[in-house]
GUPASE-933059 format. One line per field, with one value per atom (N, C-alpha, C): residue number from 1; residue in one letter; atom name; x, y negated, z negated. Coordinates in nm, 4 decimals. Layout:
<atoms>
n = (NUM  ...)
res = (A  ...)
atom = (CA  ...)
east = (X  ...)
north = (Y  ...)
up = (Z  ...)
</atoms>
This chain:
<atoms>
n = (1  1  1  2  2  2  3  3  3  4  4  4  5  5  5  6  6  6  7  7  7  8  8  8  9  9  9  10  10  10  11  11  11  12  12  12  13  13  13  14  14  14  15  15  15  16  16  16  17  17  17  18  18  18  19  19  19  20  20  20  21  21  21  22  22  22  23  23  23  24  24  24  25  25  25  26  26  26  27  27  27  28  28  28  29  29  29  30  30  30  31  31  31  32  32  32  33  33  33  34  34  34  35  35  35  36  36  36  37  37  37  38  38  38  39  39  39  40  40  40  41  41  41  42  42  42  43  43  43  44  44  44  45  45  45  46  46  46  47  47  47  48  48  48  49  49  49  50  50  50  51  51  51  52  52  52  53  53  53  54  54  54  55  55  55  56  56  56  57  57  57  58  58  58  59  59  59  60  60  60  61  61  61  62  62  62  63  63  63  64  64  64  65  65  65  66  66  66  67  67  67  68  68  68  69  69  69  70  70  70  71  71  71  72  72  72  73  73  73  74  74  74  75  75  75  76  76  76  77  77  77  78  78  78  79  79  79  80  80  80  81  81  81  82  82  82  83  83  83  84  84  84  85  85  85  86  86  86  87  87  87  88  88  88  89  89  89  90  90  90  91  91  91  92  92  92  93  93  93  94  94  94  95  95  95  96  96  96  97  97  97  98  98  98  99  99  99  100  100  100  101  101  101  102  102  102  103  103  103  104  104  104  105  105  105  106  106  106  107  107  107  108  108  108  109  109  109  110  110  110  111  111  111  112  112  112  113  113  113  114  114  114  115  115  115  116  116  116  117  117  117  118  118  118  119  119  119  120  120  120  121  121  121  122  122  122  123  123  123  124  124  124  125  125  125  126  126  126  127  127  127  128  128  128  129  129  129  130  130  130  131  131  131  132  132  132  133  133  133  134  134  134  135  135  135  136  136  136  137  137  137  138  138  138  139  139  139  140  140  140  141  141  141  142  142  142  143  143  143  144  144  144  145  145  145  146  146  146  147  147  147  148  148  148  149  149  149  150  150  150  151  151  151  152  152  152  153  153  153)
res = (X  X  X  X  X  X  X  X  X  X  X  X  X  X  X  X  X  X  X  X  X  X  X  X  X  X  X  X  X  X  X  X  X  X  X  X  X  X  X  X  X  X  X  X  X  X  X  X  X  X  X  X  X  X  X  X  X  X  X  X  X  X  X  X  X  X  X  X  X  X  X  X  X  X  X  X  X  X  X  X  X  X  X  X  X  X  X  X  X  X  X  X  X  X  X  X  X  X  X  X  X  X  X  X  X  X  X  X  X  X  X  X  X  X  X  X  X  X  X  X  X  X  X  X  X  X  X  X  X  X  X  X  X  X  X  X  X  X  X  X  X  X  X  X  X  X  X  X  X  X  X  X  X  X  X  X  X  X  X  X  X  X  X  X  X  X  X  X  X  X  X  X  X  X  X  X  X  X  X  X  X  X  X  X  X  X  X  X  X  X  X  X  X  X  X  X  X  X  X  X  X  X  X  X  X  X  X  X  X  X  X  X  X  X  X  X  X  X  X  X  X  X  X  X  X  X  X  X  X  X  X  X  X  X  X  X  X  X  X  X  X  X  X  X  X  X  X  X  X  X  X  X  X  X  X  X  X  X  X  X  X  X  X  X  X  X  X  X  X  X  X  X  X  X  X  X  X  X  X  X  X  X  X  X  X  X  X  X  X  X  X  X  X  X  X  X  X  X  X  X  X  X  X  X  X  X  X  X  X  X  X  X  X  X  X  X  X  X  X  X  X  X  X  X  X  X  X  X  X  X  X  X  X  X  X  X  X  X  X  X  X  X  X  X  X  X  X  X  X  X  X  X  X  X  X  X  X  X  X  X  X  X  X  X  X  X  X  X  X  X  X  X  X  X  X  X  X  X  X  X  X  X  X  X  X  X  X  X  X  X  X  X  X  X  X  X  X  X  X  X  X  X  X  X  X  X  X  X  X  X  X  X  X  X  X  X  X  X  X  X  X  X  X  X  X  X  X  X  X  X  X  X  X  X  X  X  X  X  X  X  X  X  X  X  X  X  X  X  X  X  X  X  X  X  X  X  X  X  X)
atom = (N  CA  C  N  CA  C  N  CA  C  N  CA  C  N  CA  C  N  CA  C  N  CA  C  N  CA  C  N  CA  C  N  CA  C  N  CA  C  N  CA  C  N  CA  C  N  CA  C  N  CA  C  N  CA  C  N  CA  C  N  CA  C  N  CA  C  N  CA  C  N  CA  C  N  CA  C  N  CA  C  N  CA  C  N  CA  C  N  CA  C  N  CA  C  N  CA  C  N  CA  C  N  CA  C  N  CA  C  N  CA  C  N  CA  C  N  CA  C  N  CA  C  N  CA  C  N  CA  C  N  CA  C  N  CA  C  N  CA  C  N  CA  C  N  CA  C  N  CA  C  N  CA  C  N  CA  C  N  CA  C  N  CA  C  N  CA  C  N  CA  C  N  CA  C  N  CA  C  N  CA  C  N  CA  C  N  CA  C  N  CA  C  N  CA  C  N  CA  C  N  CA  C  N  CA  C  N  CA  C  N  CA  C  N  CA  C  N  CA  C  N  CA  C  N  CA  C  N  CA  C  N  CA  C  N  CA  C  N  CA  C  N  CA  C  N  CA  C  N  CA  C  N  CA  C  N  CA  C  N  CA  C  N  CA  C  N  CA  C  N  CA  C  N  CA  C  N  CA  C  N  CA  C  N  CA  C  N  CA  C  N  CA  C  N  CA  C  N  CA  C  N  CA  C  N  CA  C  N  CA  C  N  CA  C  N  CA  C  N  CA  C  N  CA  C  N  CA  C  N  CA  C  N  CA  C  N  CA  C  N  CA  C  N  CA  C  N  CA  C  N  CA  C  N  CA  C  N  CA  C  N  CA  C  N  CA  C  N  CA  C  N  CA  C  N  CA  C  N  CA  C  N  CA  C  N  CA  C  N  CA  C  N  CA  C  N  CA  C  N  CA  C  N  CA  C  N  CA  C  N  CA  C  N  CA  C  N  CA  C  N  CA  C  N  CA  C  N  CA  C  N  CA  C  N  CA  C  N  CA  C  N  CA  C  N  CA  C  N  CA  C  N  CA  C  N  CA  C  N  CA  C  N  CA  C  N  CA  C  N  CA  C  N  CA  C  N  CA  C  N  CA  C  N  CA  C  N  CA  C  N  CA  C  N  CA  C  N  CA  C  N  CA  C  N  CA  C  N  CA  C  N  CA  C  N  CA  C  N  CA  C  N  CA  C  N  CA  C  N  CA  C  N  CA  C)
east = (0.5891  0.6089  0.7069  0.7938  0.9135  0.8535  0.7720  0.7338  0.6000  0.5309  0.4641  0.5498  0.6848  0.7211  0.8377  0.8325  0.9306  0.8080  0.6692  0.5961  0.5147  0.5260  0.4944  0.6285  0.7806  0.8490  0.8639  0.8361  0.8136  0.7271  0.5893  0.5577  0.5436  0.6036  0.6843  0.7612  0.8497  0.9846  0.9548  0.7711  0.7384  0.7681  0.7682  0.7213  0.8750  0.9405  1.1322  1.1605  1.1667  1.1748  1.2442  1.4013  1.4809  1.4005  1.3126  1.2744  1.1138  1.0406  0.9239  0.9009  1.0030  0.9929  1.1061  1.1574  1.2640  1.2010  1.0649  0.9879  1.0236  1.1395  1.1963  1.1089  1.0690  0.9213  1.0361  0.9601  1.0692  0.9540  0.9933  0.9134  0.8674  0.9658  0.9811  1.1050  1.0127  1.1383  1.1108  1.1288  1.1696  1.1252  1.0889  1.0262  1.2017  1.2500  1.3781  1.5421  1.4707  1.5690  1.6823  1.6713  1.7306  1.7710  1.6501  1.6423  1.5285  1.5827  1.5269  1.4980  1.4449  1.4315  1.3171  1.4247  1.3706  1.3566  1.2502  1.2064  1.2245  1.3116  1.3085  1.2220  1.0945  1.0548  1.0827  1.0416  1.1273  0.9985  0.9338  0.8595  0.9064  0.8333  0.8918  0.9212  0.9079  0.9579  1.0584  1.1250  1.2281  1.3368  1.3252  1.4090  1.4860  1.6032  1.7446  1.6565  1.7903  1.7310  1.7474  1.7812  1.7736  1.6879  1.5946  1.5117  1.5222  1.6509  1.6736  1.6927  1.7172  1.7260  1.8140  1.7600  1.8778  1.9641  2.0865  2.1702  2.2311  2.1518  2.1698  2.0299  1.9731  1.8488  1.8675  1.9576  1.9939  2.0992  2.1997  2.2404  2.1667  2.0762  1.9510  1.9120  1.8584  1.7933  1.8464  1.9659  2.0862  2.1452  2.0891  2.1415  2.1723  2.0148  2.0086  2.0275  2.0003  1.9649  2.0440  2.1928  2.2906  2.2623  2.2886  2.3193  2.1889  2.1212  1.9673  1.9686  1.9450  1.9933  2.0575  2.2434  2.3166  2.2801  2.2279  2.1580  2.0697  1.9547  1.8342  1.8952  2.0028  2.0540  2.1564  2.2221  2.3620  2.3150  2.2026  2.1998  2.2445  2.2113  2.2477  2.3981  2.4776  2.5767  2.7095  2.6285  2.7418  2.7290  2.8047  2.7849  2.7926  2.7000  2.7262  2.6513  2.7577  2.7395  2.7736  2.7159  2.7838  2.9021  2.9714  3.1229  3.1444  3.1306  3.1401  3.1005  3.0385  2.9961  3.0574  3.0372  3.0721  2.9840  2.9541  2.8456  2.9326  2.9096  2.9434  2.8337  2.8546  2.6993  2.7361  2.6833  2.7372  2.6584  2.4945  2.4018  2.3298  2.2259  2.1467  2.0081  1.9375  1.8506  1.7223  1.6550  1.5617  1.4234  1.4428  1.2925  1.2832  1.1925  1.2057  1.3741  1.4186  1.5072  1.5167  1.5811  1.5463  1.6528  1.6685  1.8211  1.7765  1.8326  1.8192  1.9175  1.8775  1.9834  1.9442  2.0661  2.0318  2.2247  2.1695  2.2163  2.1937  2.2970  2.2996  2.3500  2.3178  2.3703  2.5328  2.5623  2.7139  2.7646  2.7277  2.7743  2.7198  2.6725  2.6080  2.7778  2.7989  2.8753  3.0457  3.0658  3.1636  3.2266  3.0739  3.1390  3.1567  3.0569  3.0750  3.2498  3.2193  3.3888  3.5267  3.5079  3.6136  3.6168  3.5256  3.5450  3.5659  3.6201  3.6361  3.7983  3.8592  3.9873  4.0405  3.9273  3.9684  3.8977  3.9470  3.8472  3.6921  3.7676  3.6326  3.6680  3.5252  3.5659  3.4780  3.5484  3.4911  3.3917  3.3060  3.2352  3.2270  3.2150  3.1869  3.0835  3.0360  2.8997  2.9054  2.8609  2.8332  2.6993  2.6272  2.5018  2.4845  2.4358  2.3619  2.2390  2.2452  2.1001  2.0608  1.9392  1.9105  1.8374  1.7963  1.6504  1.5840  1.4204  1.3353  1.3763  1.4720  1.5385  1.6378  1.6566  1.7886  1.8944  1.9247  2.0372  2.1704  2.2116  2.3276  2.3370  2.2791  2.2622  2.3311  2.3631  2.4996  2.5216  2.6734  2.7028  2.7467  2.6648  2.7209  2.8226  2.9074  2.9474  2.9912  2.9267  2.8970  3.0083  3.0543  3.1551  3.0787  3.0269  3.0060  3.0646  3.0808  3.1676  3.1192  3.1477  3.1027  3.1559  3.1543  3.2535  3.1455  3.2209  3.1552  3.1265  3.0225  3.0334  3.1119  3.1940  3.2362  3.1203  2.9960  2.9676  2.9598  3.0660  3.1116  3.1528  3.0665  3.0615  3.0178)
north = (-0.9998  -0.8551  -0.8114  -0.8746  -0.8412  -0.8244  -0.9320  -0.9586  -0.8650  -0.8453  -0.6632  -0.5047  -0.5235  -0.4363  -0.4304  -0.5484  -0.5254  -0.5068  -0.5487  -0.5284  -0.4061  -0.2791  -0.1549  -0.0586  -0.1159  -0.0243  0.1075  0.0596  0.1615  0.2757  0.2474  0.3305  0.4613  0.3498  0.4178  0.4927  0.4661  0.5738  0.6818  0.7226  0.8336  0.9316  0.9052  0.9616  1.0053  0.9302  0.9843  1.0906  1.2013  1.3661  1.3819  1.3204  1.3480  1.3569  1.2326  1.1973  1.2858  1.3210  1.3470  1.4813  1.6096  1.7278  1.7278  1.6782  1.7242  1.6517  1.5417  1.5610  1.3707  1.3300  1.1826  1.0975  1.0277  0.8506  0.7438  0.6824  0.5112  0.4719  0.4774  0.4171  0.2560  0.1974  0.0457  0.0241  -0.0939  -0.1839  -0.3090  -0.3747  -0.5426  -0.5977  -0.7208  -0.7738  -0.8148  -0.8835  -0.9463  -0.8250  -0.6729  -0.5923  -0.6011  -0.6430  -0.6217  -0.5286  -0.4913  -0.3459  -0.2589  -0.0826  -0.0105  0.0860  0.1883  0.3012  0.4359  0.5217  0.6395  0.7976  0.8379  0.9505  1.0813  1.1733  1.3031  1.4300  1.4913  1.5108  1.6484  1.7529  1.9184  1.9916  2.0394  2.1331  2.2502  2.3171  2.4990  2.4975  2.4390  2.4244  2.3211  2.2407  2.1288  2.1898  2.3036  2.3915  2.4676  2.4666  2.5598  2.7144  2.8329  2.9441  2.9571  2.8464  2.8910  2.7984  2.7498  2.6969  2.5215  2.4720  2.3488  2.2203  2.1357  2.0083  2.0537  2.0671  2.0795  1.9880  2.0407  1.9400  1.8608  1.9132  1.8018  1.6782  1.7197  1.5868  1.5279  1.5375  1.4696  1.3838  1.4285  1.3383  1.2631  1.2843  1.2679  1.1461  1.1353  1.0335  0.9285  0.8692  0.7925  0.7297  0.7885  0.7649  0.6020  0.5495  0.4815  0.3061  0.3486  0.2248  0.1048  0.1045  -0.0024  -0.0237  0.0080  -0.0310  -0.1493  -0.0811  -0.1261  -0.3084  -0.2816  -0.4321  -0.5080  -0.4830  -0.5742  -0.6392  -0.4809  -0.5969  -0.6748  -0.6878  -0.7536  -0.8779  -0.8885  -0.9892  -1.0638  -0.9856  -1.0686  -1.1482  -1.0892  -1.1758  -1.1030  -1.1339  -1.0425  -1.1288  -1.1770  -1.2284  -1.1420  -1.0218  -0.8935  -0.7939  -0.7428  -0.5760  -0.4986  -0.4452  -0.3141  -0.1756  -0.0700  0.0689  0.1194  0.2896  0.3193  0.3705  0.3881  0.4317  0.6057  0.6156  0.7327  0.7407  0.8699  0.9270  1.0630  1.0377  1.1864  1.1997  1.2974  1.3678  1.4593  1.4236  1.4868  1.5204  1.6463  1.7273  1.7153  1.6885  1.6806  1.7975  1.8330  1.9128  1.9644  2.0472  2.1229  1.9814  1.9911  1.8841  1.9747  2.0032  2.1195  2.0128  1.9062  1.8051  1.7128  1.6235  1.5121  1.4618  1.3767  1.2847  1.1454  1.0609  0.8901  0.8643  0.7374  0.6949  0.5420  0.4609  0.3012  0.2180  0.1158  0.0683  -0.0685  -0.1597  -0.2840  -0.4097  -0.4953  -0.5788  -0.7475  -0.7827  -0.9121  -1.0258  -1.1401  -1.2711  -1.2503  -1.2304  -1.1901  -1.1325  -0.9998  -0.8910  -0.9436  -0.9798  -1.0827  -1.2016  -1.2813  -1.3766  -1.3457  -1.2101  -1.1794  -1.1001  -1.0046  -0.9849  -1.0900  -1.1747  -1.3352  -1.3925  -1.4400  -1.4903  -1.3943  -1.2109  -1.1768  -1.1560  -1.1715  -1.1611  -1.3409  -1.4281  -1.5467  -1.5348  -1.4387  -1.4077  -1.2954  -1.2000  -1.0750  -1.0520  -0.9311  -0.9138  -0.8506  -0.7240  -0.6366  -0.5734  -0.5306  -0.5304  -0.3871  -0.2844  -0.1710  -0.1786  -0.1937  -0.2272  -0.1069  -0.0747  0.0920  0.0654  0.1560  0.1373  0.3095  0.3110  0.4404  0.4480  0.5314  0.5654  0.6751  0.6285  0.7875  0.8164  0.9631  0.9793  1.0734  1.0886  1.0988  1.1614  1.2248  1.3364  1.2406  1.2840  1.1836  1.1941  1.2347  1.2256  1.1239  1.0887  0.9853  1.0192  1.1687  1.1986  1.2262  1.2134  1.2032  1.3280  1.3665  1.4943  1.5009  1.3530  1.3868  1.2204  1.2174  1.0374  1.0723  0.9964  0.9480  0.8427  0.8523  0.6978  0.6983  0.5264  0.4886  0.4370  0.4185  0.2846  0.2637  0.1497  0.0476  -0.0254  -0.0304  -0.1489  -0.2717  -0.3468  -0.4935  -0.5745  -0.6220  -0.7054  -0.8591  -0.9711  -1.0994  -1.0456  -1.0838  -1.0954  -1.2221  -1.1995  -1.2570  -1.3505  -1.4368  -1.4851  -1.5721  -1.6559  -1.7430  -1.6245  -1.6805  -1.5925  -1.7265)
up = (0.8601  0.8617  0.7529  0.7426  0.6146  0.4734  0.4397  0.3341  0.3053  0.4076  0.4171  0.3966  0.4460  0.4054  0.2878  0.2796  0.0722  0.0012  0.0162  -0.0546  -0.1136  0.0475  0.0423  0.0701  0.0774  0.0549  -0.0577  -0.1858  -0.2660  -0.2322  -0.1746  -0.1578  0.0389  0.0878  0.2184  0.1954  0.1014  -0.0033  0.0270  -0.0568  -0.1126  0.0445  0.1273  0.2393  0.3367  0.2989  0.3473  0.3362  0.3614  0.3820  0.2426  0.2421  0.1173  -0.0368  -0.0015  -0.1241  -0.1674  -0.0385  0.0061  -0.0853  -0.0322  -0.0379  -0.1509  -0.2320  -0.3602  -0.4763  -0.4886  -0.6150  -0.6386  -0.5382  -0.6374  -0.5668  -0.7015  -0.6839  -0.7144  -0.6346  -0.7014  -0.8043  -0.9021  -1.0404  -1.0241  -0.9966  -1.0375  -0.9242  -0.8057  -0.7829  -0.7467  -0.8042  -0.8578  -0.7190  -0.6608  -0.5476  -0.5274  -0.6285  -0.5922  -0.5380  -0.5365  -0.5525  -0.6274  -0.7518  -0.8119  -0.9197  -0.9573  -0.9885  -0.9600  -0.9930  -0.9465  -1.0374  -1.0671  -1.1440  -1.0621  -1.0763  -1.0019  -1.1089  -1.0131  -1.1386  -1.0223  -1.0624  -1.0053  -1.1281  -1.0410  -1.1058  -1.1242  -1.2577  -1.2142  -1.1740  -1.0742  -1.0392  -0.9609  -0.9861  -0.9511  -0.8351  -0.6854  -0.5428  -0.5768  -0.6357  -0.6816  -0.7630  -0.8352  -0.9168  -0.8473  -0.9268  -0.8405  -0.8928  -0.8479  -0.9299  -1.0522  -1.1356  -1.2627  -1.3525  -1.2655  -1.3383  -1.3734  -1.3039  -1.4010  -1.2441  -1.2556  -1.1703  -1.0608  -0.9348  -0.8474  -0.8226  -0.8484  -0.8434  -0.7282  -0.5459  -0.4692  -0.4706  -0.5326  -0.5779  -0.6498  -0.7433  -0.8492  -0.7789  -0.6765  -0.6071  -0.4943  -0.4556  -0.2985  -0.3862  -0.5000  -0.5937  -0.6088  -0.5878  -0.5828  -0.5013  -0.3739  -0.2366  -0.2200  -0.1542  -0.1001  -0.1663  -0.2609  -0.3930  -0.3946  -0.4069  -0.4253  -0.2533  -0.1703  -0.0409  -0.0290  -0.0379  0.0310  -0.1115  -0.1918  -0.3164  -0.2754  -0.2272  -0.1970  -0.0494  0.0648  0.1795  0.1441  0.0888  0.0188  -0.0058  -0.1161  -0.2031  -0.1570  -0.0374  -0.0179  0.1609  0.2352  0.3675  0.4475  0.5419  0.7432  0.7360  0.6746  0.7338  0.6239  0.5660  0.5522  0.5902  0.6070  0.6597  0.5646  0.5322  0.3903  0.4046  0.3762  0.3756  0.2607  0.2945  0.1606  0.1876  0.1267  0.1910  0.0753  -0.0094  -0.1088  -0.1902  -0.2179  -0.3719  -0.4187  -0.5375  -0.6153  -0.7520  -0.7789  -0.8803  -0.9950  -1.1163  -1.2371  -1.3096  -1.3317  -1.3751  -1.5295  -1.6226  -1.7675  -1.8415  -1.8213  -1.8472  -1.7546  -1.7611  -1.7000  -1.7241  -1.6347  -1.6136  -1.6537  -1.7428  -1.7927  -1.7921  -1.7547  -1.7737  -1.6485  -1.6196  -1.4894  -1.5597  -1.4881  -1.4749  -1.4399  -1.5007  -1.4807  -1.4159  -1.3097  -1.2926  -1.2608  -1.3408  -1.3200  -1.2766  -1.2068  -1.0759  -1.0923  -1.1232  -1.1926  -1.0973  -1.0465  -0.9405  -1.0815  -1.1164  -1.1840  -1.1243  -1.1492  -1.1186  -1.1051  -1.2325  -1.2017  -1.1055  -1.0819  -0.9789  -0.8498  -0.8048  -0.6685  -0.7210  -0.7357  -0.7755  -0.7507  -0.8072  -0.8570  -0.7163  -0.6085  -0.4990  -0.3619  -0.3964  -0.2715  -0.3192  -0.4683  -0.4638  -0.4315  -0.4672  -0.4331  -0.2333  -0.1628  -0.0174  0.0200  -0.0292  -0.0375  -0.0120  -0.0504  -0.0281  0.0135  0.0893  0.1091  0.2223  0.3311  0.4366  0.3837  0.2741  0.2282  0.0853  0.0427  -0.1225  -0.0912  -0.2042  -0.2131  -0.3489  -0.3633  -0.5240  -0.5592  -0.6659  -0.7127  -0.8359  -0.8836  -0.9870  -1.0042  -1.1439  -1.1706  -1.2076  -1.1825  -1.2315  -1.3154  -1.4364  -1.5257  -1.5182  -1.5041  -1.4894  -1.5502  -1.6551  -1.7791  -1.7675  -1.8654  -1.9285  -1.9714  -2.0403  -2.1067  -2.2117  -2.3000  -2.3951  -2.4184  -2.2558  -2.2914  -2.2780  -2.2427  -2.2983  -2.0986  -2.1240  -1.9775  -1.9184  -1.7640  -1.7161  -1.6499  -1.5261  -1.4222  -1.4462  -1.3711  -1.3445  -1.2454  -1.1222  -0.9672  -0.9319  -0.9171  -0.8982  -0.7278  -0.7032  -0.5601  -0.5207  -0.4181  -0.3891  -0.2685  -0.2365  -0.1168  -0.0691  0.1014  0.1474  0.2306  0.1530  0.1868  0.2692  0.3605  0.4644  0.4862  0.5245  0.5336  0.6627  0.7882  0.9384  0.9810  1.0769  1.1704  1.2530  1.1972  1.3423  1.3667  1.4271  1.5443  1.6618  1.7763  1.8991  2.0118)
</atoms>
């Protein structure tokens, strides 16, 4: 059953209210969750009143991504949430929007060894998320909290 649903999660996505009714597709995500890339798209029911990317979809698009990777990647024997975000609007979003979400050997590595000496690690990651131009419309940045489980019971 698992391996049925990492396989059609992408497209279960489409169907999550947040994501359903504000225009955002998961483009691309990796079998290994390791990465992701999401497309918010701009249509006239998805537009603020002035025509351009609403800017709580531009955060809605962002949500779930790191949390859902590090459970995937790190095992039932951590506990991970998201713990905070915040949104910096840099431009007006006048086209779809891209935001790519990328989990490395390192960063898997780097949060197992620092909870090796700690109860819990806050990881933080920023995300940009772009026009088809490329060019930087807002940066989210996440912090997630990671804890080892306790289980001996």
């Amino acid at each position: 059953m698992r391996s049925i649903l990492q396989r059609y999660i992408r497209h279960l996505w489409r169907f999550w209210p947040p994501f359903l009714f504000s225009g955002i597709r998961i483009e691309r995500l990796d079998r290994d969750f390791r990465y992701a890339r999401v497309r918010l798209k701009l249509r006239f029911w998805t537009a603020n009143y002035v025509g351009t990317q609403f800017g709580g979809s531009l955060f809605s698009m962002t949500d779930p991504f790191y949390m859902l990777m590090l459970i995937k990647n790190l095992g039932p024997e951590y506990s991970i949430w998201d713990k905070s975000a915040s949104i910096s609007y840099v431009k007006p979003g006048r086209s779809d929007v891209l935001a790519e979400f990328t989990l490395s050997d390192d960063d898997l590595a780097a949060i197992v060894s620092a909870l090796q000496t700690s109860d819990r690690l806050l990881w933080t990651r920023q995300i940009e998320i772009k026009d088809l131009e490329g060019e930087v419309v807002a940066r989210v940045d996440k912090t997630v909290s990671i804890k080892k489980k306790n289980l001996s019971s």
